[in-house]
DOTOR-884664 format. One record per residue (C-alpha): x, y, z; residue number from 1. Coordinates in steps of 0.1 Angstrom, whole numbers, plus 5000, padded with zeros to 4 digits. Example, Ala and Ser with C-alpha at 12.3 -4.5 7.8 and 13.67 -1.06 7.14 Angstrom:
BEGIN
px, py, pz, n
5123, 4955, 5078, 1
5137, 4989, 5071, 2
END
This chain:
BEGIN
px, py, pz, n
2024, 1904, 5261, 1
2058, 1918, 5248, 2
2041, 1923, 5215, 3
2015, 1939, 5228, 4
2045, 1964, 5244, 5
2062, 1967, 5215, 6
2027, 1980, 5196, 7
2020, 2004, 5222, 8
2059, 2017, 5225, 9
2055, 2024, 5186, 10
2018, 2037, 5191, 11
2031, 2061, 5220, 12
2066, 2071, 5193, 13
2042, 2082, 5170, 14
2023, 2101, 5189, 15
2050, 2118, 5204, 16
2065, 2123, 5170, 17
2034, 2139, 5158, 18
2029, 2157, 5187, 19
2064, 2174, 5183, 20
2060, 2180, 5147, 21
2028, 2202, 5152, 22
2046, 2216, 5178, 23
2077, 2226, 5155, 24
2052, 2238, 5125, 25
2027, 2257, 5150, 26
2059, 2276, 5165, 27
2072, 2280, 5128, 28
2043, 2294, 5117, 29
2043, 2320, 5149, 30
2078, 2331, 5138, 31
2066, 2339, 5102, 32
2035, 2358, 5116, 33
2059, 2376, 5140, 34
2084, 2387, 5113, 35
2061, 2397, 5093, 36
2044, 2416, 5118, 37
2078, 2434, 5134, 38
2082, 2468, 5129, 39
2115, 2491, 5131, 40
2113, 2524, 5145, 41
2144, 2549, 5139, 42
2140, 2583, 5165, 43
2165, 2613, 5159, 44
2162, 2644, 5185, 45
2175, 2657, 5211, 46
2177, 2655, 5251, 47
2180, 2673, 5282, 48
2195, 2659, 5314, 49
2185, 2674, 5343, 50
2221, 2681, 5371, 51
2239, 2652, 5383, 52
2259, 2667, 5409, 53
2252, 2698, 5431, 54
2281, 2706, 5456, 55
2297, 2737, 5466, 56
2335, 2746, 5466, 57
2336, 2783, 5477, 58
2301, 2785, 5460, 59
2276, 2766, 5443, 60
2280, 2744, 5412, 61
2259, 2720, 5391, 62
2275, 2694, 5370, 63
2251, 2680, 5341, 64
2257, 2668, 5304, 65
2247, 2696, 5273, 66
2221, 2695, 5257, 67
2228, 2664, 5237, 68
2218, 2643, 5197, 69
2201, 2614, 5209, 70
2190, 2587, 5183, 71
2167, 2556, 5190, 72
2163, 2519, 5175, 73
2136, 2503, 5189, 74
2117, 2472, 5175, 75
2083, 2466, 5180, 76
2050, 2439, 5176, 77
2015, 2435, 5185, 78
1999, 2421, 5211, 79
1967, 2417, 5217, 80
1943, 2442, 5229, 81
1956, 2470, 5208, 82
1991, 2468, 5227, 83
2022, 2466, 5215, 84
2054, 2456, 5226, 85
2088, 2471, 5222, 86
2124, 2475, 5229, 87
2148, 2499, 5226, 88
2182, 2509, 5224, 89
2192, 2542, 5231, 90
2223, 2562, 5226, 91
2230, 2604, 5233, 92
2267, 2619, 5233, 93
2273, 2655, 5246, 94
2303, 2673, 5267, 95
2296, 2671, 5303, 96
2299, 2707, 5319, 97
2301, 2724, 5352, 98
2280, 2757, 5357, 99
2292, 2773, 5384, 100
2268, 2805, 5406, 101
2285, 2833, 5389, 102
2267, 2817, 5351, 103
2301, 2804, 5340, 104
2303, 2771, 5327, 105
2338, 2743, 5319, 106
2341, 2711, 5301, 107
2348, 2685, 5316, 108
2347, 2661, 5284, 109
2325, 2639, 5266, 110
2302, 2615, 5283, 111
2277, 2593, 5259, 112
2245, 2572, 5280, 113
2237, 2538, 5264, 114
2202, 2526, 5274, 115
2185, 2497, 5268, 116
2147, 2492, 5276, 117
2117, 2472, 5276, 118
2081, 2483, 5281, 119
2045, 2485, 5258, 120
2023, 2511, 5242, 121
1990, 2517, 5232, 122
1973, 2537, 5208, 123
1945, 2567, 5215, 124
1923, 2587, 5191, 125
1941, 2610, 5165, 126
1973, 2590, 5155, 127
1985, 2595, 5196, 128
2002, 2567, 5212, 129
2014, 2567, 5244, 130
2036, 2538, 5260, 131
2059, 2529, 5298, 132
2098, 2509, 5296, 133
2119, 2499, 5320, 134
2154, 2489, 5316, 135
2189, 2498, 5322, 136
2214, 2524, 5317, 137
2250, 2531, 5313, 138
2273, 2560, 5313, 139
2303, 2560, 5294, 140
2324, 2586, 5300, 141
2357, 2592, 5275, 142
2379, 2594, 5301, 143
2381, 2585, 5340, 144
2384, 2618, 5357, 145
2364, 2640, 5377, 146
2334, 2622, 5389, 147
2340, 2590, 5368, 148
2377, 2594, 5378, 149
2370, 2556, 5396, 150
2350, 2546, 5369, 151
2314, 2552, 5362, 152
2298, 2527, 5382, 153
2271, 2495, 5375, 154
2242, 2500, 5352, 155
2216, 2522, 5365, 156
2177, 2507, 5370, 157
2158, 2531, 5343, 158
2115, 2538, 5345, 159
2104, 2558, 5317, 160
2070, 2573, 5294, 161
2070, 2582, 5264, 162
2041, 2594, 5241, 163
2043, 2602, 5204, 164
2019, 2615, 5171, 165
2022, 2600, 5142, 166
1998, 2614, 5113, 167
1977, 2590, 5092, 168
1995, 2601, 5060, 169
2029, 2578, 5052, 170
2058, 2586, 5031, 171
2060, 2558, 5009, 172
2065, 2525, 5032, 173
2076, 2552, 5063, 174
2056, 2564, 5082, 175
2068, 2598, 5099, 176
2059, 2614, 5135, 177
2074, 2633, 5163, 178
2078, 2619, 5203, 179
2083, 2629, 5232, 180
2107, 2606, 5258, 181
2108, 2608, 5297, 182
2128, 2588, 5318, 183
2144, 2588, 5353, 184
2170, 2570, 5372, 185
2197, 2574, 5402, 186
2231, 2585, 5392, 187
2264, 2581, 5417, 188
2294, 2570, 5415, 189
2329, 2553, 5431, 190
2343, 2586, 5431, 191
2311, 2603, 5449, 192
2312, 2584, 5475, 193
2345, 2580, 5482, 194
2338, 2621, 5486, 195
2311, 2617, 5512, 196
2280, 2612, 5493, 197
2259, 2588, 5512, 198
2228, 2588, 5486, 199
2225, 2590, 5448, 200
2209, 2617, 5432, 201
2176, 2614, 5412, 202
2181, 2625, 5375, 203
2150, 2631, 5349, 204
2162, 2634, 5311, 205
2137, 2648, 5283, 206
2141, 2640, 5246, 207
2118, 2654, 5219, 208
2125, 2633, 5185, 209
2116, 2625, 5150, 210
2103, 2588, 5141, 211
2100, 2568, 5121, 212
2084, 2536, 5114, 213
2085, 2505, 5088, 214
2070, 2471, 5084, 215
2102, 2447, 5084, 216
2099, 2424, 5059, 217
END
């Protein structure tokens, strides 16, 4: 009887063994495939952000970043079913400025947004691709006055689209195209409220870019 144990002990160590080796080699193999599938995608443009605060002193005023560089990293693979999955980092630096009723406008320093998102695309006819990402989103202002004078607050929940042409012809191993990036999120801050604002604002920013994209190898 205890031999009998002892054979099936070793009989059930081997098969676990095997069992975890196939398991090793199978997700070994998914790594290579997925490596050598991953592509990198540089973007370089520009984007608009719509105001983040409207208030009124003696008269009216808008506060909202310039028109601002924004450049992209985002790494992608394929999925099944023509989809593809990606994420992203995002970064855009501009002065933030206050435009007052009478057309004037002040700076009120720099502010960069870091984002970071997930989300898929898909491809259409004629080298058009359109994709959704969600994520996060973080100002960082470069100093803690005005509005961010308590800080600039958590990181913001982020919903965005994005859709892109990229034309069939490739620059050596790059292959070249221009996109088009919309997201939205609520902006307030420590500072706001402690001013009396009870909600936070809705803010929609639009980036038109260059892009590129590479097999990783």
């Amino acid at each position: 009887m205890k031999g009998t144990l002892r054979a099936v002990r070793r009989t059930g160590g081997r098969a676990v063994g095997r069992v975890l080796l196939a398991a090793l080699l199978l997700s070994a193999c998914s790594s290579v495939r997925l490596s050598a599938q991953l592509s990198v995608q540089p973007c370089v443009g520009l984007r608009y952000t719509s105001t983040l605060v409207h208030d009124f002193l003696v008269t009216p005023f808008d506060v909202r970043p310039a028109l601002a560089p924004a450049i992209a990293l985002t790494l992608a693979a394929p999925l099944q079913r023509r989809w593809t999955a990606q994420a992203s980092l995002d970064f855009s630096t501009s002065e933030l400025e206050r435009h007052d009723a009478d057309g004037t406008s002040a700076d009120l320093g720099r502010l960069s947004v870091l984002a970071l998102t997930v989300g898929l695309r898909r491809p259409l006819r004629g080298g058009f691709t359109v994709g959704a990402a969600v994520g996060g989103l973080k100002y960082l202002p470069a100093g803690e006055t005005g509005i961010f004078r308590s800080g600039a607050g958590g990181v913001f929940a982020l919903a965005g689209a994005v859709a892109s042409y990229t034309p069939p012809r490739a620059v050596g191993r790059w292959r070249l195209g221009v996109e088009a990036r919309y997201d939205v999120h609520r902006f307030i801050t420590p500072a706001l409220r402690s001013e009396g604002f009870t909600s936070a604002r809705t803010v929609h920013r639009v980036a038109l870019a260059l892009r590129a994209a590479r097999a990783a190898s």
